[in-house]
ZADO-1210 file (C-alpha; in nm, 4 decimals, padded with zeros to 6 digits):
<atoms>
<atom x="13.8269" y="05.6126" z="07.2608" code="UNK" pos="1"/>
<atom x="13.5775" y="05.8019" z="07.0686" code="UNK" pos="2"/>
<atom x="13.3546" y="05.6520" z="07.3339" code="UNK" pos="3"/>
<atom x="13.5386" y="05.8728" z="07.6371" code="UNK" pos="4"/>
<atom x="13.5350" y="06.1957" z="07.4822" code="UNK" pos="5"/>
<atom x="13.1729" y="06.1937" z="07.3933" code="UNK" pos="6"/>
<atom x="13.1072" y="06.0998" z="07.7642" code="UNK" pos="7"/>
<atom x="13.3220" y="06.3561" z="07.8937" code="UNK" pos="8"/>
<atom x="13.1845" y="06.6109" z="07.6492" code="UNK" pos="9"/>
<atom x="12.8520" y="06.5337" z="07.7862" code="UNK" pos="10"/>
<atom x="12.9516" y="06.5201" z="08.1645" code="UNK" pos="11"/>
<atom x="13.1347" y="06.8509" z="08.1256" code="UNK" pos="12"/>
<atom x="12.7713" y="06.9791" z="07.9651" code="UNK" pos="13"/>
<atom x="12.6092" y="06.9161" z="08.2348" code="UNK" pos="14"/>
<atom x="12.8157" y="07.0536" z="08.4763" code="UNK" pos="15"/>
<atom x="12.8506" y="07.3634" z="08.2733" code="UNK" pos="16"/>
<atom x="12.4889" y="07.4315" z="08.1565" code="UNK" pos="17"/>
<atom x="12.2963" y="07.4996" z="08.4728" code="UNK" pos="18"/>
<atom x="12.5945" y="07.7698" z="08.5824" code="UNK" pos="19"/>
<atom x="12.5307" y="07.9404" z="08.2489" code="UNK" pos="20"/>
<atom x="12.2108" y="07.8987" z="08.3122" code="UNK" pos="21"/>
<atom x="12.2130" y="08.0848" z="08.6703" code="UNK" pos="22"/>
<atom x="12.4858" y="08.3251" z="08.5570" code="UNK" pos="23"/>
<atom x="12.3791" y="08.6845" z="08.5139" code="UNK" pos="24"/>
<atom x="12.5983" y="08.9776" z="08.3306" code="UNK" pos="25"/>
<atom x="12.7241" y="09.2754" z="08.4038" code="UNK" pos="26"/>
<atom x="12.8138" y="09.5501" z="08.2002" code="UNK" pos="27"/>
<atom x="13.0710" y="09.7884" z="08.1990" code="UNK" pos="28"/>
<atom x="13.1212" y="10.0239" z="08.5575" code="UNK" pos="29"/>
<atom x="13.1946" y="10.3704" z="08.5848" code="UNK" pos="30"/>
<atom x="13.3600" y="10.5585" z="08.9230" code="UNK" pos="31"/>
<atom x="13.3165" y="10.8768" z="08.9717" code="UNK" pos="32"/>
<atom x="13.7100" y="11.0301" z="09.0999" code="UNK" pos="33"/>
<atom x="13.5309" y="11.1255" z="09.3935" code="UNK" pos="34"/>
<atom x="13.4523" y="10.7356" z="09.4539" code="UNK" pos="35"/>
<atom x="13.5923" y="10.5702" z="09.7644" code="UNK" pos="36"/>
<atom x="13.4151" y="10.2899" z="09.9438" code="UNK" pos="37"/>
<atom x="13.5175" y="10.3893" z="10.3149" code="UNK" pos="38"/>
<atom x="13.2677" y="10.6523" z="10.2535" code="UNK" pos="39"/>
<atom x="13.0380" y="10.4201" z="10.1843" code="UNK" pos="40"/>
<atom x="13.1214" y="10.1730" z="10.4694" code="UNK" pos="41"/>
<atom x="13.1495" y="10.4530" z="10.7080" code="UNK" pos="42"/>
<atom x="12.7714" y="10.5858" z="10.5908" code="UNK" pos="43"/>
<atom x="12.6318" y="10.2464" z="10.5786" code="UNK" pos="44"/>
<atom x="12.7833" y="10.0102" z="10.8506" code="UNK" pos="45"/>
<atom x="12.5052" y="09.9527" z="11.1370" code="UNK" pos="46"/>
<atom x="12.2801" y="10.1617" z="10.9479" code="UNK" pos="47"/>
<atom x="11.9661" y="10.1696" z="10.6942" code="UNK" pos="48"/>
<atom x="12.0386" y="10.2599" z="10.3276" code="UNK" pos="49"/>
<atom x="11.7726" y="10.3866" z="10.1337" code="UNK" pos="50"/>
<atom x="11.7196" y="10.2004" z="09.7699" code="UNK" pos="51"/>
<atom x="11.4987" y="10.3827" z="09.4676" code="UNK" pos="52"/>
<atom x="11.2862" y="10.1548" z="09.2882" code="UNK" pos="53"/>
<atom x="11.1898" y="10.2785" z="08.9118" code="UNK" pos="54"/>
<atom x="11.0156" y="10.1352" z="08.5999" code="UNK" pos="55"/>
<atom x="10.8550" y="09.8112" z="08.5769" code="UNK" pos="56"/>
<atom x="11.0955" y="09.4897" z="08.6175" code="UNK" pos="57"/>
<atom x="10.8265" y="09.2782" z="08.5248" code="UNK" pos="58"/>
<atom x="10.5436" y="09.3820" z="08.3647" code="UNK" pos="59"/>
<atom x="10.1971" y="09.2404" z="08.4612" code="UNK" pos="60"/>
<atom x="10.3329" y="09.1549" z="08.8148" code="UNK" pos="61"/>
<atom x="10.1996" y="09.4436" z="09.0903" code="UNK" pos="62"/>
<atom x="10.5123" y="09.6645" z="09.1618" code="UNK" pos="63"/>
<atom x="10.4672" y="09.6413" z="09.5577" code="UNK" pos="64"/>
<atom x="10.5195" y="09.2486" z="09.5261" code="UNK" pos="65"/>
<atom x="10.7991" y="09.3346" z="09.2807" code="UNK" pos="66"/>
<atom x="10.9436" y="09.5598" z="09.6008" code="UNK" pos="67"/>
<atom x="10.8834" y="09.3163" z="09.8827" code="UNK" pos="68"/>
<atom x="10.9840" y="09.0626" z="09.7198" code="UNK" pos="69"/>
<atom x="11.3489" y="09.1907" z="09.5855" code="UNK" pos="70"/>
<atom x="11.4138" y="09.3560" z="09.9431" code="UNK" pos="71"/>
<atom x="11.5169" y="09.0409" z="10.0805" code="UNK" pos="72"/>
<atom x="11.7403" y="08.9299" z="09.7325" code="UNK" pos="73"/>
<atom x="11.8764" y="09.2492" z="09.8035" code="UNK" pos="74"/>
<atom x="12.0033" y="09.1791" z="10.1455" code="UNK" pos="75"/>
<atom x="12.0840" y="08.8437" z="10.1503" code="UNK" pos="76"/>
<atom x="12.3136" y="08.9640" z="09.8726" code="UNK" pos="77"/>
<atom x="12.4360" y="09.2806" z="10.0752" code="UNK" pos="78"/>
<atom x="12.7246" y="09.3668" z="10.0592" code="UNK" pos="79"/>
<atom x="12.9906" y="09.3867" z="10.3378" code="UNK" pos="80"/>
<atom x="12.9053" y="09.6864" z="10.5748" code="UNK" pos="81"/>
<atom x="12.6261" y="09.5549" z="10.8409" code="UNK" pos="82"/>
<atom x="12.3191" y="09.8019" z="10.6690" code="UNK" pos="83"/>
<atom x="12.0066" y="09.7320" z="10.5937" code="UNK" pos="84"/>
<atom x="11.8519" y="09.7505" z="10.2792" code="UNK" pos="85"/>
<atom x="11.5428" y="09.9927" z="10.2967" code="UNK" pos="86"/>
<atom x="11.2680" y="10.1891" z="10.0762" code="UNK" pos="87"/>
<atom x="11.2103" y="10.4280" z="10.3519" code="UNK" pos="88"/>
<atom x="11.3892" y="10.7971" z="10.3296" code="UNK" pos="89"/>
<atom x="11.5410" y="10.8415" z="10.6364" code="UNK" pos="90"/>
<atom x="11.4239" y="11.1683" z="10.8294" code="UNK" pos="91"/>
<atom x="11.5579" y="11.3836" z="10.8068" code="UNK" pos="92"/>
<atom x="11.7746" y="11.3522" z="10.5239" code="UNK" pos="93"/>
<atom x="12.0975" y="11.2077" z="10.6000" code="UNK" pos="94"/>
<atom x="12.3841" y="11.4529" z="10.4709" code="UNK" pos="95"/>
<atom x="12.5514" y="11.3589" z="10.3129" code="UNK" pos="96"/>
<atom x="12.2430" y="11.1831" z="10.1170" code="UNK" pos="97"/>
<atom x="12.3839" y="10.8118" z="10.0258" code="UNK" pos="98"/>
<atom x="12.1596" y="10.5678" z="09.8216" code="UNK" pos="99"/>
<atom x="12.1056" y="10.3578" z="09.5734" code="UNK" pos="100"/>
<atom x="11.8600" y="10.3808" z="09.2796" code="UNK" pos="101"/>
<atom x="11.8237" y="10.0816" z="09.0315" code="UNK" pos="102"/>
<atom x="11.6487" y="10.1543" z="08.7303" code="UNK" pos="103"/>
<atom x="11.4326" y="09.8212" z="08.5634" code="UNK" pos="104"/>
<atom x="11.4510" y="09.8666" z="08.1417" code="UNK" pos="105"/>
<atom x="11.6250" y="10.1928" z="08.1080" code="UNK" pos="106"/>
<atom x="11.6150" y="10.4055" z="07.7939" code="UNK" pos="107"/>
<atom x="11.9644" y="10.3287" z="07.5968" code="UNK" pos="108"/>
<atom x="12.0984" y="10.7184" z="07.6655" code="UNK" pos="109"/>
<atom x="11.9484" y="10.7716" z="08.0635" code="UNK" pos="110"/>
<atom x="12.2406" y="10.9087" z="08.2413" code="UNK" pos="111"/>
<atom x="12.3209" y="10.8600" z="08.6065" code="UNK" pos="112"/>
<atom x="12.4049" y="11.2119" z="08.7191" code="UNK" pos="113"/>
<atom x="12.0509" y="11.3581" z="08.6666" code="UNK" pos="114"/>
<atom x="11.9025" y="11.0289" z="08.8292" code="UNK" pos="115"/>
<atom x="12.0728" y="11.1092" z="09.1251" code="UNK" pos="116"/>
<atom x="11.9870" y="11.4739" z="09.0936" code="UNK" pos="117"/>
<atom x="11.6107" y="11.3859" z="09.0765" code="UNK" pos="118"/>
<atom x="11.5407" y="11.4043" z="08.7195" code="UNK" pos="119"/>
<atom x="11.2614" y="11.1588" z="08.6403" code="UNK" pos="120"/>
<atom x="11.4484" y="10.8613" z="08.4586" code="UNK" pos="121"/>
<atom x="11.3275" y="10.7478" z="08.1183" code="UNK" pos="122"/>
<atom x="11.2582" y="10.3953" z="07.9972" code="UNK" pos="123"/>
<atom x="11.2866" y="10.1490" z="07.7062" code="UNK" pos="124"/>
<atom x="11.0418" y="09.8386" z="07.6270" code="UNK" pos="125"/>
<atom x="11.1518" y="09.5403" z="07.8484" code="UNK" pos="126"/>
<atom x="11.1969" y="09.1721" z="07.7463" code="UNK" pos="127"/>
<atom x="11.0182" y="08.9263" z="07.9229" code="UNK" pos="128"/>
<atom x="11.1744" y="08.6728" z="08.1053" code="UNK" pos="129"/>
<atom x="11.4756" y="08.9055" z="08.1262" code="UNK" pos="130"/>
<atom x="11.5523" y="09.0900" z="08.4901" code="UNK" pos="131"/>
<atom x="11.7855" y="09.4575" z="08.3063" code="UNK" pos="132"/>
<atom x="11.8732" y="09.6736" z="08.5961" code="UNK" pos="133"/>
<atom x="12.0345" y="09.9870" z="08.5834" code="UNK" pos="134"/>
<atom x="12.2415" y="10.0468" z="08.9634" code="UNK" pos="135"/>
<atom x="12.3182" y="10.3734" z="09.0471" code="UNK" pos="136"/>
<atom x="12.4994" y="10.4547" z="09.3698" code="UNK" pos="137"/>
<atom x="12.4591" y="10.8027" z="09.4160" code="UNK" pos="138"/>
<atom x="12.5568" y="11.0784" z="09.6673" code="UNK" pos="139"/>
<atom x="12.3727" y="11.3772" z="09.6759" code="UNK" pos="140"/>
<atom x="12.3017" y="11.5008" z="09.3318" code="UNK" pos="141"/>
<atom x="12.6194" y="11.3303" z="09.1794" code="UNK" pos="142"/>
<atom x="12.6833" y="10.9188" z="09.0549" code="UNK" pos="143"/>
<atom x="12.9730" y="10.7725" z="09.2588" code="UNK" pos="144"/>
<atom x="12.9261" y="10.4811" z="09.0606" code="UNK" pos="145"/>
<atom x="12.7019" y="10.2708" z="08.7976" code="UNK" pos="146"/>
<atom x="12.6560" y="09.9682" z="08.6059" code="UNK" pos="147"/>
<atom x="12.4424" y="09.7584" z="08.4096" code="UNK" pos="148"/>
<atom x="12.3169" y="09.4198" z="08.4853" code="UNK" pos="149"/>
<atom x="12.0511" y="09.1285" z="08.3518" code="UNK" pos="150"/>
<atom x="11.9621" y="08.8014" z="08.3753" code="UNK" pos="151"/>
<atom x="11.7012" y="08.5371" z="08.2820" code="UNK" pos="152"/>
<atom x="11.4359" y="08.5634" z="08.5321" code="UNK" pos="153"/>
<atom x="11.0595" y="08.4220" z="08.5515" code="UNK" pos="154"/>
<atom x="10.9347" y="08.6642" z="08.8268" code="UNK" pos="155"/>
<atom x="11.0942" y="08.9002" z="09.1185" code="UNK" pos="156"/>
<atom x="11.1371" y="08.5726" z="09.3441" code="UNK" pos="157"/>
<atom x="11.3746" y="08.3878" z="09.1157" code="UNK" pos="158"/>
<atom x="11.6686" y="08.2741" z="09.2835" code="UNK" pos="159"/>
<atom x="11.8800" y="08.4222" z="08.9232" code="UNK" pos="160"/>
<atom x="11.8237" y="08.7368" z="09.1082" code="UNK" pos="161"/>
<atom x="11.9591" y="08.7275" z="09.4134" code="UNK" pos="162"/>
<atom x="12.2820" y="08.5529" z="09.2591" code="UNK" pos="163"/>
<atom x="12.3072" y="08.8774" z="09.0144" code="UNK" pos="164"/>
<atom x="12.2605" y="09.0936" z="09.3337" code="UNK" pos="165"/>
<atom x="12.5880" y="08.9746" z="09.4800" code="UNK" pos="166"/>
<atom x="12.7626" y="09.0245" z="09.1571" code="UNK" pos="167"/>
<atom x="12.6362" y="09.3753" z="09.1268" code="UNK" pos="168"/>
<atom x="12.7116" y="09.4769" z="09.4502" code="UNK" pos="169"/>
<atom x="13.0866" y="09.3950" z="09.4223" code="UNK" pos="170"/>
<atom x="13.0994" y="09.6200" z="09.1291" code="UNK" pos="171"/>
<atom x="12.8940" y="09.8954" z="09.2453" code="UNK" pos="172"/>
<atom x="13.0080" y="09.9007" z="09.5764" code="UNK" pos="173"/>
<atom x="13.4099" y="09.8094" z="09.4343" code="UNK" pos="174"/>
<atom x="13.6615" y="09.8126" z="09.7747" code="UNK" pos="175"/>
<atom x="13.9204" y="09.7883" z="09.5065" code="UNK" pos="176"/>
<atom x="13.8284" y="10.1299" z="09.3819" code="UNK" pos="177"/>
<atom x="14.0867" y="10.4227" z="09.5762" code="UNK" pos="178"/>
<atom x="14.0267" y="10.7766" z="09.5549" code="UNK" pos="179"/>
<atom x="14.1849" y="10.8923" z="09.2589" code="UNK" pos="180"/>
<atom x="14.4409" y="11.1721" z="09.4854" code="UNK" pos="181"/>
<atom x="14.6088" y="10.8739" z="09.6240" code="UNK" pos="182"/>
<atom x="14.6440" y="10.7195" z="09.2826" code="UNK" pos="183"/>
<atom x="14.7916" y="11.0511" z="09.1398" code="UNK" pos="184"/>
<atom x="15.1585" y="11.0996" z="09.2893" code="UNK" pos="185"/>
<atom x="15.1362" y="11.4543" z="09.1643" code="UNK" pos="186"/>
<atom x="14.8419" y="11.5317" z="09.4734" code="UNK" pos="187"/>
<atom x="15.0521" y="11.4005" z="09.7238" code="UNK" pos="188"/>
</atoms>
């Protein structure tokens, strides 16, 4: 008997380990009131949206490889609206002016409302082997909504990243999140 559980201990082990192992975390969210993801859809569906690269996701490795190579993790990951992921700032300036900046090893008190309001972001000493990105979703000067996220990564190919990607976007981009008037009986 003792036999069986030590098999099954070890079977469930290595069914368990290499999900752990390809799991990444997020962190806690934030959504601004203003918040509601048919503005997003309706800015983004069959259209390019503009992603902010800043600080150094893996030190040692040139930052335009870092860029070309996450682009694609990025949209393979995408989330539901038909864009495309893009460095590029549209011209002119779309109004208003939706995008995305994700922040590699931010300092512990950066603060997403002066991100999106152009204020250069600060930074904190990475870890190597560790992918920490700070996504901001930002409309004009103001966060609609943030989050953390990390995971164990050898380089900006690693397939850990593009697995984190989709997590993060369902966060960031939340349809479960309403506009906080139709929430509020009071506003109606």
């Amino acid at each position: 008997m003792r036999i069986v559980h030590r098999i099954v201990a070890t079977l469930s082990a290595t069914i368990v380990l290499p999900a752990i192992a390809l799991a990444g975390s997020i962190g806690g969210n934030y959504y601004a009131p203003q918040y509601d993801y048919r503005d997003f859809f309706a800015a983004t569906d069959g259209k390019k949206f503009q992603v902010i690269l800043a600080g150094d996701a893996f030190p040692g490795v040139d930052p335009a490889v870092v860029a070309r190579d996450l682009l694609p993790a990025m949209q393979a990951a995408k989330p539901r609206p038909a864009l495309t992921f893009t460095y590029d700032r549209p011209q002119p300036p779309p109004s208003p002016d939706y995008r995305l900046v994700l922040i590699f090893d931010p300092a512990n008190n950066l603060n997403a409302d002066p991100v999106c309001a152009g204020t250069t972001p600060r930074f904190r000493q990475g870890r190597p082997g560790l992918f920490y990105v700070y996504a901001i979703y930002c409309r004009n000067d103001q966060a609609m909504s943030f989050t953390t996220a990390w995971t164990p990564a050898t380089g900006p190919a690693d397939p850990r990243i593009e697995q984190l990607f989709r997590e993060l976007f369902m966060v960031i981009f939340s349809d479960q999140q309403r506009r906080f008037a139709e929430l509020d009986p009071a506003l109606r």
